[in-house]
PyMOL Python script that loads the backbone (N, CA, C, O; Angstrom):
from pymol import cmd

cmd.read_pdbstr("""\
ATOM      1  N   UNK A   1      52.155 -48.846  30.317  1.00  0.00           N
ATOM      2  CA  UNK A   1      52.098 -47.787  29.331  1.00  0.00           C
ATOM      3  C   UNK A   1      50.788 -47.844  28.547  1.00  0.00           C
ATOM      4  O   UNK A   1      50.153 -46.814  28.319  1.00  0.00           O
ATOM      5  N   UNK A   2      50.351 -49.142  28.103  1.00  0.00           N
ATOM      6  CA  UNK A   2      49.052 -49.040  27.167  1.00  0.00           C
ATOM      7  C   UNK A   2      48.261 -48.650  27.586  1.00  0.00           C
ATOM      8  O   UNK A   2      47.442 -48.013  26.923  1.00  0.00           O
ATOM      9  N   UNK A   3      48.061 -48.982  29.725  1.00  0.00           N
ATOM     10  CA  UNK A   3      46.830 -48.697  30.678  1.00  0.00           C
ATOM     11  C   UNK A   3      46.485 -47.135  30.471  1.00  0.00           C
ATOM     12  O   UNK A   3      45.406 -46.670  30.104  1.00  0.00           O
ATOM     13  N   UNK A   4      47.821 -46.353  30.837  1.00  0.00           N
ATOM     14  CA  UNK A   4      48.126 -44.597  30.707  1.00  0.00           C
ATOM     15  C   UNK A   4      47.527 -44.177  29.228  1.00  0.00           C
ATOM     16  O   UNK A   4      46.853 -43.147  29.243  1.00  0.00           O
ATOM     17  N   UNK A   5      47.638 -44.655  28.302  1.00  0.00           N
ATOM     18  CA  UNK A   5      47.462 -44.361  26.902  1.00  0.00           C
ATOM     19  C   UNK A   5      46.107 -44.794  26.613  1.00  0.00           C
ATOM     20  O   UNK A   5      45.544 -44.160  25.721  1.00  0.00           O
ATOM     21  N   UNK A   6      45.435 -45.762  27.185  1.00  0.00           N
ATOM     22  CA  UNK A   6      43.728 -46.018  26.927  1.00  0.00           C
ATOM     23  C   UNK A   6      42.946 -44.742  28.168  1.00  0.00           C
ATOM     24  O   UNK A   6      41.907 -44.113  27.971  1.00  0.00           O
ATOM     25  N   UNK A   7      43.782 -44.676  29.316  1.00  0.00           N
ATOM     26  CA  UNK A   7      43.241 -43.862  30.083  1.00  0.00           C
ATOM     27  C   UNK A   7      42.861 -42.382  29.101  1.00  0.00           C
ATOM     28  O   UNK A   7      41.776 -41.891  28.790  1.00  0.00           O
ATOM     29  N   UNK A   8      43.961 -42.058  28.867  1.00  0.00           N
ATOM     30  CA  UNK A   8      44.340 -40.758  28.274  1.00  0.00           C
ATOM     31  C   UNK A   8      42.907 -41.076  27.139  1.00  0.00           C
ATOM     32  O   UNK A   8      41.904 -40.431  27.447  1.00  0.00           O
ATOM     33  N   UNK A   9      42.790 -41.846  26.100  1.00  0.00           N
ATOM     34  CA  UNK A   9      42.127 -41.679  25.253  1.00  0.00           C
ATOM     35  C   UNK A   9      40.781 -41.748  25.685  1.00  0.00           C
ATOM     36  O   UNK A   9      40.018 -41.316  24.822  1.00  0.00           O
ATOM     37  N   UNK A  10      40.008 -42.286  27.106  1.00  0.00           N
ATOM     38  CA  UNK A  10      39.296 -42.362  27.642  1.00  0.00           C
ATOM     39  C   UNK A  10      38.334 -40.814  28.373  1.00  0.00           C
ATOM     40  O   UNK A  10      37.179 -40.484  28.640  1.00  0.00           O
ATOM     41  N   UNK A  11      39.830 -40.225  28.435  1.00  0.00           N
ATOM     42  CA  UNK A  11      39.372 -38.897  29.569  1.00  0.00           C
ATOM     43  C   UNK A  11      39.542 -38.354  28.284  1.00  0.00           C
ATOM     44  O   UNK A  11      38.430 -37.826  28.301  1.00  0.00           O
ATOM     45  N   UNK A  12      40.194 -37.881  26.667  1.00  0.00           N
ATOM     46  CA  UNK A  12      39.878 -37.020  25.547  1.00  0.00           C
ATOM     47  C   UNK A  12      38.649 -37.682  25.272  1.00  0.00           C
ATOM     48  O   UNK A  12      37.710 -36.888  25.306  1.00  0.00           O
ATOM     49  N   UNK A  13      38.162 -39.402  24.891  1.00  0.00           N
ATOM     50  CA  UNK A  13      36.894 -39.232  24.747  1.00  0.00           C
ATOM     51  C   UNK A  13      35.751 -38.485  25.068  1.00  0.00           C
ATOM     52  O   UNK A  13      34.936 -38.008  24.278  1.00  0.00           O
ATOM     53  N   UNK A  14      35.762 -38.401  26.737  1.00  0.00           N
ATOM     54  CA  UNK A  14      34.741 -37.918  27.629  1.00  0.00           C
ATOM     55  C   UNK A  14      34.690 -36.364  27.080  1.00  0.00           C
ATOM     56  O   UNK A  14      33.782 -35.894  26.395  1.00  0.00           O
ATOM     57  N   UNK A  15      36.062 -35.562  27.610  1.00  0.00           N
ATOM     58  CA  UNK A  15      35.894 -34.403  27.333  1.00  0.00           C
ATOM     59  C   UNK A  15      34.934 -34.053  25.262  1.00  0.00           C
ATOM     60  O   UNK A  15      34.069 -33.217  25.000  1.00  0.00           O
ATOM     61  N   UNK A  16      35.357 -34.702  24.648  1.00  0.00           N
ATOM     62  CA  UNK A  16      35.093 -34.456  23.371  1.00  0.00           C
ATOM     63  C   UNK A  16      33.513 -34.499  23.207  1.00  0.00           C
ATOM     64  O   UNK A  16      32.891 -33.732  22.473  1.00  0.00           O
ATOM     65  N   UNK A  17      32.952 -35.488  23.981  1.00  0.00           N
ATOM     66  CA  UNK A  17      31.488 -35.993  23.942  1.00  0.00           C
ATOM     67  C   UNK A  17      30.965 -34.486  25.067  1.00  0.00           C
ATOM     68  O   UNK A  17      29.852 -34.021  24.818  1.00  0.00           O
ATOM     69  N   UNK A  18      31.665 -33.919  26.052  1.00  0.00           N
ATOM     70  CA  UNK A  18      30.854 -33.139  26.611  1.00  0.00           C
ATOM     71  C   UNK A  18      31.131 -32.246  25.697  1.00  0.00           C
ATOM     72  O   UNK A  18      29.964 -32.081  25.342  1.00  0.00           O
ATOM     73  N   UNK A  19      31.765 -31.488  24.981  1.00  0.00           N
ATOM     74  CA  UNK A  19      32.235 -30.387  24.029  1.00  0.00           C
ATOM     75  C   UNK A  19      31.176 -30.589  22.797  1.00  0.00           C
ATOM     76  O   UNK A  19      30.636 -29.684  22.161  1.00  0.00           O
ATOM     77  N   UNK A  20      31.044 -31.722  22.651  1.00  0.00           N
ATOM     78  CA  UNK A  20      29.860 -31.598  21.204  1.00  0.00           C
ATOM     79  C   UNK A  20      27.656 -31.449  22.072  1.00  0.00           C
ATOM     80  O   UNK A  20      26.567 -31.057  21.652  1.00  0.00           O
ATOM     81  N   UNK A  21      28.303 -32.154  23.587  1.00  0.00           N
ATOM     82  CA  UNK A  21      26.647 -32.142  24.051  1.00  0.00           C
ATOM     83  C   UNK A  21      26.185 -30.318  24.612  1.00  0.00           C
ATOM     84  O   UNK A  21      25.071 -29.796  24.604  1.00  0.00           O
ATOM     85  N   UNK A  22      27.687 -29.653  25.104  1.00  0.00           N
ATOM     86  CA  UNK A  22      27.307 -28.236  25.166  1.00  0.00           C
ATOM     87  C   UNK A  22      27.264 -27.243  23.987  1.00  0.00           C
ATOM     88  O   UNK A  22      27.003 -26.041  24.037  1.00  0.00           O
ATOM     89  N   UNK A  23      27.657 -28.196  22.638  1.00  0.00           N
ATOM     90  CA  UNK A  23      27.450 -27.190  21.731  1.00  0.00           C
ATOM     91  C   UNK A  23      26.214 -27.759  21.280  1.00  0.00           C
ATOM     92  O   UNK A  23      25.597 -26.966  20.568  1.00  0.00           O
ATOM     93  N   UNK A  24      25.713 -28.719  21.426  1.00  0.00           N
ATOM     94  CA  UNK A  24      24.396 -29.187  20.930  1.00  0.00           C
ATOM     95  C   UNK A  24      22.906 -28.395  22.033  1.00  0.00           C
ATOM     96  O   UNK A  24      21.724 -28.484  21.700  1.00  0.00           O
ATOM     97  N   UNK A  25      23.335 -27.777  23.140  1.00  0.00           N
ATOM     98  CA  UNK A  25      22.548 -27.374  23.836  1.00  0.00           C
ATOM     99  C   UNK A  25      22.180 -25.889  23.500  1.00  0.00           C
ATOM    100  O   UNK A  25      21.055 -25.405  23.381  1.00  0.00           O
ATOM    101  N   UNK A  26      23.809 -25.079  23.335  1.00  0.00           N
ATOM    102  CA  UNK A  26      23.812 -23.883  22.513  1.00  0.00           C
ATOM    103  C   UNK A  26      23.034 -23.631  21.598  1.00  0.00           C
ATOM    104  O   UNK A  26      22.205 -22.726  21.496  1.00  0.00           O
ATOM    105  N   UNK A  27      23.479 -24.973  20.481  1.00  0.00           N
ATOM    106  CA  UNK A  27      22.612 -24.378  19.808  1.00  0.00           C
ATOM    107  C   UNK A  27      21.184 -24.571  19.263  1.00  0.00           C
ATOM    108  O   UNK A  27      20.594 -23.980  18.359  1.00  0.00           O
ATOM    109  N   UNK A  28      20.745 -25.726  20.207  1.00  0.00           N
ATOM    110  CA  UNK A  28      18.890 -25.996  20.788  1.00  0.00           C
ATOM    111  C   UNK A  28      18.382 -24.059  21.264  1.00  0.00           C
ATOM    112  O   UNK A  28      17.450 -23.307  20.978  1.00  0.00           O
ATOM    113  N   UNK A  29      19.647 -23.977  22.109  1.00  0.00           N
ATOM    114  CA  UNK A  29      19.048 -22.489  22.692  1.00  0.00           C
ATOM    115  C   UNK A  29      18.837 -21.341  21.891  1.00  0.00           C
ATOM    116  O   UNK A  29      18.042 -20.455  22.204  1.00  0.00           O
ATOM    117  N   UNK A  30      19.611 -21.334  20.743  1.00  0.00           N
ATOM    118  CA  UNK A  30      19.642 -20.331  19.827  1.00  0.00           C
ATOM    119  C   UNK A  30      18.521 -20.252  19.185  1.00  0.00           C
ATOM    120  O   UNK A  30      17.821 -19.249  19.042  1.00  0.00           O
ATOM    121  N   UNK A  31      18.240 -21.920  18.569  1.00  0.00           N
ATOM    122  CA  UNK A  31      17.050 -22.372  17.608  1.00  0.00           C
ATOM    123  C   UNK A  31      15.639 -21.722  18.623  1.00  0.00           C
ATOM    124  O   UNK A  31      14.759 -21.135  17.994  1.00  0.00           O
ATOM    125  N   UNK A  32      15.566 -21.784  19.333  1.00  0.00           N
ATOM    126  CA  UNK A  32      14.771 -21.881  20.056  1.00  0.00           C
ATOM    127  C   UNK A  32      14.389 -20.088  20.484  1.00  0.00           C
ATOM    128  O   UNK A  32      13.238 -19.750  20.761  1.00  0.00           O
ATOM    129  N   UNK A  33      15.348 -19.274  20.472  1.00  0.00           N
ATOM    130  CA  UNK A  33      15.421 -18.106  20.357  1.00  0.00           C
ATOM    131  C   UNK A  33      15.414 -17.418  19.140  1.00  0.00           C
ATOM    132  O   UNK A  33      15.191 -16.208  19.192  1.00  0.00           O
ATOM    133  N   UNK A  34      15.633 -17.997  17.945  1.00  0.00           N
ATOM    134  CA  UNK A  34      15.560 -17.805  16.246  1.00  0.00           C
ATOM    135  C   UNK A  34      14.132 -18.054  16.266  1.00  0.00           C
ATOM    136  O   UNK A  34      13.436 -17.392  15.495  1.00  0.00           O
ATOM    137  N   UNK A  35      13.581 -18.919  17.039  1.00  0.00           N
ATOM    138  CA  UNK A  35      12.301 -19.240  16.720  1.00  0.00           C
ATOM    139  C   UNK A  35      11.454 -18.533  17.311  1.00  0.00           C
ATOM    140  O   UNK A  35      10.496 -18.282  16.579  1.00  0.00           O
ATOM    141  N   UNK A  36      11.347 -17.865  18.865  1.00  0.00           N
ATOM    142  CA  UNK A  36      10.920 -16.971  18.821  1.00  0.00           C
ATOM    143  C   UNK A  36      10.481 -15.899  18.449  1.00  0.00           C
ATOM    144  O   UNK A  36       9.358 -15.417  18.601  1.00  0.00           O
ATOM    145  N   UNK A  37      12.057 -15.204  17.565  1.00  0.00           N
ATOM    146  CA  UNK A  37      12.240 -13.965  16.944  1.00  0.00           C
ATOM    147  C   UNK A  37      10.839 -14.649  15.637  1.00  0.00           C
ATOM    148  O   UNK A  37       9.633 -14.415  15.710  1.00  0.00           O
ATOM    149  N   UNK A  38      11.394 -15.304  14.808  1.00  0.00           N
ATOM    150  CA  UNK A  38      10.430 -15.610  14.117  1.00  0.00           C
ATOM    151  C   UNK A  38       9.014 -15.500  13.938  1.00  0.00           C
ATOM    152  O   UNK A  38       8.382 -15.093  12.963  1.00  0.00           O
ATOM    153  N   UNK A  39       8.543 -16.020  15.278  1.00  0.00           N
ATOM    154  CA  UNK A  39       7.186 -15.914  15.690  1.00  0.00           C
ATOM    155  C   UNK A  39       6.844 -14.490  15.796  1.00  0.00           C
ATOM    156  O   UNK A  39       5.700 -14.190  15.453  1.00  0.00           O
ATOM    157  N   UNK A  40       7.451 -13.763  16.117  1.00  0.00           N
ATOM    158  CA  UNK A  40       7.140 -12.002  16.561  1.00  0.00           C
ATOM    159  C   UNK A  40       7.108 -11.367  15.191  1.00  0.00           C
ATOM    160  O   UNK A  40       6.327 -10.493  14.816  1.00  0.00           O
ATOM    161  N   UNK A  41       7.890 -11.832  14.634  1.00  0.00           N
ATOM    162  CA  UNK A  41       8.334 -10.826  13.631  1.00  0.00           C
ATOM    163  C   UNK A  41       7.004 -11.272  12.338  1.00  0.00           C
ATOM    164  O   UNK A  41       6.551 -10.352  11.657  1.00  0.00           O
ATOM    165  N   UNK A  42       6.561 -12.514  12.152  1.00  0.00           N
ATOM    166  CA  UNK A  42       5.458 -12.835  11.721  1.00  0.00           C
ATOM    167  C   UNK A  42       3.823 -12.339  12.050  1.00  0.00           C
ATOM    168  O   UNK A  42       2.920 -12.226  11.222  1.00  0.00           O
ATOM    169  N   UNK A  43       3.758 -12.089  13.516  1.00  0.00           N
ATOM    170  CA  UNK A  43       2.976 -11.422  14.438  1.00  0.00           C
ATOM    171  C   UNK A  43       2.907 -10.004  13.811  1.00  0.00           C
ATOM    172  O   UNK A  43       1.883  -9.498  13.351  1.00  0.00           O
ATOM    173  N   UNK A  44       3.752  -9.610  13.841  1.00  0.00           N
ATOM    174  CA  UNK A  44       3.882  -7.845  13.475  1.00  0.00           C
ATOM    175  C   UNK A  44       3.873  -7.862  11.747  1.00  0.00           C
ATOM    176  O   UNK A  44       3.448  -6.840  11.206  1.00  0.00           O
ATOM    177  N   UNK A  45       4.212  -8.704  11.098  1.00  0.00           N
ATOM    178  CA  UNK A  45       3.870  -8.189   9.691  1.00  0.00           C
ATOM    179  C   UNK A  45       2.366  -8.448   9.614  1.00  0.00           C
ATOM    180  O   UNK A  45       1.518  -7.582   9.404  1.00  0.00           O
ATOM    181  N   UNK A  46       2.166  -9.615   9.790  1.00  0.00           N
ATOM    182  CA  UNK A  46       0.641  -9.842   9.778  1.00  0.00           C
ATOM    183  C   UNK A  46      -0.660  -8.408  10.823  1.00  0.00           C
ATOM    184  O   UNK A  46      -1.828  -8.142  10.539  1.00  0.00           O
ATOM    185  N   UNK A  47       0.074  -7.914  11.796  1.00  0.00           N
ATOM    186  CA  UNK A  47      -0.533  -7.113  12.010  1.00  0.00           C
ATOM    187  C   UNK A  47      -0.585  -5.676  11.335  1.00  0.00           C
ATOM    188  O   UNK A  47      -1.525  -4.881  11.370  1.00  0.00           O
ATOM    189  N   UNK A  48       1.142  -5.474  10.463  1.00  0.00           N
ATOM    190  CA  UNK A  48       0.797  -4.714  10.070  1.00  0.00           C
ATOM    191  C   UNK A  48       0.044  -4.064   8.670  1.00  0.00           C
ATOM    192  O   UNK A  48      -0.141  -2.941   8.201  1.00  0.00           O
ATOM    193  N   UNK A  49      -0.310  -5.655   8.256  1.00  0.00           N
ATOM    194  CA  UNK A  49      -0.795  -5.474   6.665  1.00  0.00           C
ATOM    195  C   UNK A  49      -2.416  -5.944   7.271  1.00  0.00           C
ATOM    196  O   UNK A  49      -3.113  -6.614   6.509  1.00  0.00           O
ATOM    197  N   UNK A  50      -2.928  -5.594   8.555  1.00  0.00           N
ATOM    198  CA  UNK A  50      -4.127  -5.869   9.117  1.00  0.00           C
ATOM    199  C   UNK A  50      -4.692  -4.882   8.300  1.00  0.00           C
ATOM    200  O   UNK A  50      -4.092  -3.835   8.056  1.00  0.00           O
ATOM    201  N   UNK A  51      -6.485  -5.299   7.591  1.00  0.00           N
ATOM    202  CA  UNK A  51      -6.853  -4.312   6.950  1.00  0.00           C
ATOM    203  C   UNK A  51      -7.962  -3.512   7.941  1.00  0.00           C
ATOM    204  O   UNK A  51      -8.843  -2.940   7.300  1.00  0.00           O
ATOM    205  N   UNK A  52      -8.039  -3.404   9.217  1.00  0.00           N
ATOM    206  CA  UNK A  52      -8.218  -2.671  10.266  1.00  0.00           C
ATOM    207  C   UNK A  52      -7.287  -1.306  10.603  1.00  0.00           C
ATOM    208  O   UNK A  52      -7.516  -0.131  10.887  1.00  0.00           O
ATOM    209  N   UNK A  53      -6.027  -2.209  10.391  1.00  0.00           N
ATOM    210  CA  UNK A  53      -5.048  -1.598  10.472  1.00  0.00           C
ATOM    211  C   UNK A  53      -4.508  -0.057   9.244  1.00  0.00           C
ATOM    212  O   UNK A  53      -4.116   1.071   9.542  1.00  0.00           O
ATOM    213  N   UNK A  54      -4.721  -0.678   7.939  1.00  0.00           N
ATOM    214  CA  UNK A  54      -4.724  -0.185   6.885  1.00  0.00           C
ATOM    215  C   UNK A  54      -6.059   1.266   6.933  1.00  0.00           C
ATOM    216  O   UNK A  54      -5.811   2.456   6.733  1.00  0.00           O
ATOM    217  N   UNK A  55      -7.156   0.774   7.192  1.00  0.00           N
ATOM    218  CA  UNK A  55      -8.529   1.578   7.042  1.00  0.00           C
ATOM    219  C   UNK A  55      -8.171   2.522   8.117  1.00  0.00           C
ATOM    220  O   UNK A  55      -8.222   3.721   7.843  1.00  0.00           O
ATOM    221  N   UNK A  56      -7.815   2.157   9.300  1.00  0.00           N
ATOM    222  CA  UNK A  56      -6.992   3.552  10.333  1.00  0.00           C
ATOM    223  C   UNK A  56      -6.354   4.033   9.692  1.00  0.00           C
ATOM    224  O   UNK A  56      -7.124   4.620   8.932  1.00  0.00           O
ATOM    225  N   UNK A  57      -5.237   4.281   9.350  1.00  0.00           N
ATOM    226  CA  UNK A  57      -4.116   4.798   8.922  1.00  0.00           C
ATOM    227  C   UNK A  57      -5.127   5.513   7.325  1.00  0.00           C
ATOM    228  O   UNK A  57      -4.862   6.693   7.095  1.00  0.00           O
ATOM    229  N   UNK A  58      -5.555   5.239   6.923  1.00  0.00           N
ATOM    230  CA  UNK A  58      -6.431   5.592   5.832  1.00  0.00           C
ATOM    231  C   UNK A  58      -7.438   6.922   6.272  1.00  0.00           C
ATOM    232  O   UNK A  58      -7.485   8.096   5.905  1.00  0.00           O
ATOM    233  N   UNK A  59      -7.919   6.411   6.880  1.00  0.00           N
ATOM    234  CA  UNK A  59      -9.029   7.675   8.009  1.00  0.00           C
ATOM    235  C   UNK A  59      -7.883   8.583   8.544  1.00  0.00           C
ATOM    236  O   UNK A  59      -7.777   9.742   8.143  1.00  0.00           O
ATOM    237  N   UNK A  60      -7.277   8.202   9.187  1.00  0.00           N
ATOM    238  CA  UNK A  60      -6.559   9.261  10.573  1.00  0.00           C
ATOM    239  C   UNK A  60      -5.433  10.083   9.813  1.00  0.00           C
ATOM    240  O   UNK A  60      -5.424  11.308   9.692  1.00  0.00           O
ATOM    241  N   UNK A  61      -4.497   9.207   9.328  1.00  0.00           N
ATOM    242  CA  UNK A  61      -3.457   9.955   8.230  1.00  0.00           C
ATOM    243  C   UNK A  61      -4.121  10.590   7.038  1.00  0.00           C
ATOM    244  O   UNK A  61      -4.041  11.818   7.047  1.00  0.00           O
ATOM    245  N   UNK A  62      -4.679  10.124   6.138  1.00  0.00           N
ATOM    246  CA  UNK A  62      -4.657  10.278   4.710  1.00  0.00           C
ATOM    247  C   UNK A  62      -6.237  10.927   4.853  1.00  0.00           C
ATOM    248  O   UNK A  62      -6.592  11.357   3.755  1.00  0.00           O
ATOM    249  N   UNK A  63      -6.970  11.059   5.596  1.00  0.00           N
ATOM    250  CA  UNK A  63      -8.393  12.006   5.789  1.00  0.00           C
ATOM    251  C   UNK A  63      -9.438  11.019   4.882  1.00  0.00           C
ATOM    252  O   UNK A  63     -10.503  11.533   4.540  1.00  0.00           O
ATOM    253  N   UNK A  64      -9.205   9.837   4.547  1.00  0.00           N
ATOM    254  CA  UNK A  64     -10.039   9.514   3.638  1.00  0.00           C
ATOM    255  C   UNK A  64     -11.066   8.895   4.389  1.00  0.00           C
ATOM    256  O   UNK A  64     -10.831   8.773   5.591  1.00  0.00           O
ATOM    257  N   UNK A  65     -12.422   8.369   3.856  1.00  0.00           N
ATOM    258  CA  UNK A  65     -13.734   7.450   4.378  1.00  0.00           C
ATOM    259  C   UNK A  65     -14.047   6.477   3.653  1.00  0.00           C
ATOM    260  O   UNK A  65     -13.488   6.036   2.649  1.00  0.00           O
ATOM    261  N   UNK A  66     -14.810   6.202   4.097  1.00  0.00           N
ATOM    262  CA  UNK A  66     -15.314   4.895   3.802  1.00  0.00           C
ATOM    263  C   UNK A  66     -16.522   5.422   2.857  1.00  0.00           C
ATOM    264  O   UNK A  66     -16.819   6.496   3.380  1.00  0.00           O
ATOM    265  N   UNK A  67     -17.195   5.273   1.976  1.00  0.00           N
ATOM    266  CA  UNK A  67     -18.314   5.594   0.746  1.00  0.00           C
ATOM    267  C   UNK A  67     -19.244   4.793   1.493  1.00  0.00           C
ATOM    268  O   UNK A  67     -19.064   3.808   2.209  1.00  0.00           O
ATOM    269  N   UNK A  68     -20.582   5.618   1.076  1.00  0.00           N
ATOM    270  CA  UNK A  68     -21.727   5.132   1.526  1.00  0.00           C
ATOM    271  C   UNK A  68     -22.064   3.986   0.186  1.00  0.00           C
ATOM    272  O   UNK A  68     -21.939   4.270  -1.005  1.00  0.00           O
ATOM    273  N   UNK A  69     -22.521   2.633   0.743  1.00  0.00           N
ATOM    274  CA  UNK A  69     -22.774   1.731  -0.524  1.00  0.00           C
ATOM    275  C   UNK A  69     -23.552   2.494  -1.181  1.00  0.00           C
ATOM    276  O   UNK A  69     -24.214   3.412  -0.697  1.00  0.00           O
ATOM    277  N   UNK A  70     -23.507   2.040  -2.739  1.00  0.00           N
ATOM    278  CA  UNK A  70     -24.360   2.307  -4.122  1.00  0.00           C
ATOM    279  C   UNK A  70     -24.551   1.057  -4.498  1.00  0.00           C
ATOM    280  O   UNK A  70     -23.775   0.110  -4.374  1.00  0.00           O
ATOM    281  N   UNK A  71     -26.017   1.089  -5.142  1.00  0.00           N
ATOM    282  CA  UNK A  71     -26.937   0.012  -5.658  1.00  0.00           C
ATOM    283  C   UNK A  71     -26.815   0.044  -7.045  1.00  0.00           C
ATOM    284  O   UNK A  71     -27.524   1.039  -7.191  1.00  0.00           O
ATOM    285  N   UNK A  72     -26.562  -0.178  -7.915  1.00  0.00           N
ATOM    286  CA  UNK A  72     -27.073  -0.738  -9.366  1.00  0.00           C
ATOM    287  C   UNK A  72     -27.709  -1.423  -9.873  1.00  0.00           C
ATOM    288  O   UNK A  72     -27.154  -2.451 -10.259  1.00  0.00           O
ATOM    289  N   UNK A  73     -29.282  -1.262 -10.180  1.00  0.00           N
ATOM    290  CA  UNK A  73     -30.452  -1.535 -10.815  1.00  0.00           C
ATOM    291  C   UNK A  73     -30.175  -1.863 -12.343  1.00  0.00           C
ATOM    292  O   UNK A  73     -29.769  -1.074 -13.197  1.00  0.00           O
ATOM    293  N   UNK A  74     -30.417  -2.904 -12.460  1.00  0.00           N
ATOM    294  CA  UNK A  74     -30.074  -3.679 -13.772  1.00  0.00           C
ATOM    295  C   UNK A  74     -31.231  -4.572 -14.408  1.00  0.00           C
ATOM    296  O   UNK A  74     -31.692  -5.622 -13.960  1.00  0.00           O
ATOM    297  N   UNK A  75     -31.578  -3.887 -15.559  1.00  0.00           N
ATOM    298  CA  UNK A  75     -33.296  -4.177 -16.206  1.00  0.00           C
ATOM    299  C   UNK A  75     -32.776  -4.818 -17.095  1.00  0.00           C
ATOM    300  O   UNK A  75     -31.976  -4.252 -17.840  1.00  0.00           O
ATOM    301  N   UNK A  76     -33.194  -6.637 -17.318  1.00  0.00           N
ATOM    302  CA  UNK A  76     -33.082  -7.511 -17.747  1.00  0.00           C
ATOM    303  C   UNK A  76     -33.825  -7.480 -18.928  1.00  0.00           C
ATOM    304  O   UNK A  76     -35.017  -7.190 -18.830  1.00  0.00           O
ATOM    305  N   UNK A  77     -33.244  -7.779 -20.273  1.00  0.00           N
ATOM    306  CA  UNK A  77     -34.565  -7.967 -21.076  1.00  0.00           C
ATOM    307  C   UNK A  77     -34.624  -9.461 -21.036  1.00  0.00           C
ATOM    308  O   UNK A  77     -33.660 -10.164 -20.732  1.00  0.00           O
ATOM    309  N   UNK A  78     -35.842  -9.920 -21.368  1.00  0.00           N
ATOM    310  CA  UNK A  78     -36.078 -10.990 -21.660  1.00  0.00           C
ATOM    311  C   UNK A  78     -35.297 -11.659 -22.897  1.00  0.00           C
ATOM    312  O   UNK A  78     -35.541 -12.819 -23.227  1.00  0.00           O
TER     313      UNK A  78
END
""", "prot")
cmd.dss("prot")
cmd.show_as("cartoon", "prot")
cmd.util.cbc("prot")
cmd.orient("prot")
């Protein structure tokens, strides 16, 4: 009887250890797919606050330009 009863606790061990190593793989896979998303979604804000990005949308939408530089001459007194 004790042999049947260590068996038994032997084969719930096993199963229990594979049940925590496929949820540990799950959720490597998830992380790993969270982390992706992450990466993209960082990609695209950063592209979209690009000030390339901004100066298009400035020109093409909104009709505006770019100003020709101005100089300011500034007479020092001694």
């Amino acid at each position: 009887m004790a042999g049947g009863a260590l068996a038994l606790a032997y084969v719930w061990l096993v199963w229990a250890w594979l049940l925590t190593l496929n949820a540990l793989h799950d959720a490597r896979a998830e992380l790993q797919a969270l982390q992706a998303e992450r990466d993209r979604l960082v990609f695209e804000v950063e592209r979209a606050f690009s000030l390339e990005r901004i100066e298009r949308i400035a020109r093409e939408r909104l009709g505006m330009f770019r100003p020709a530089p101005r100089y300011l001459h500034l007479k020092l007194e001694p």
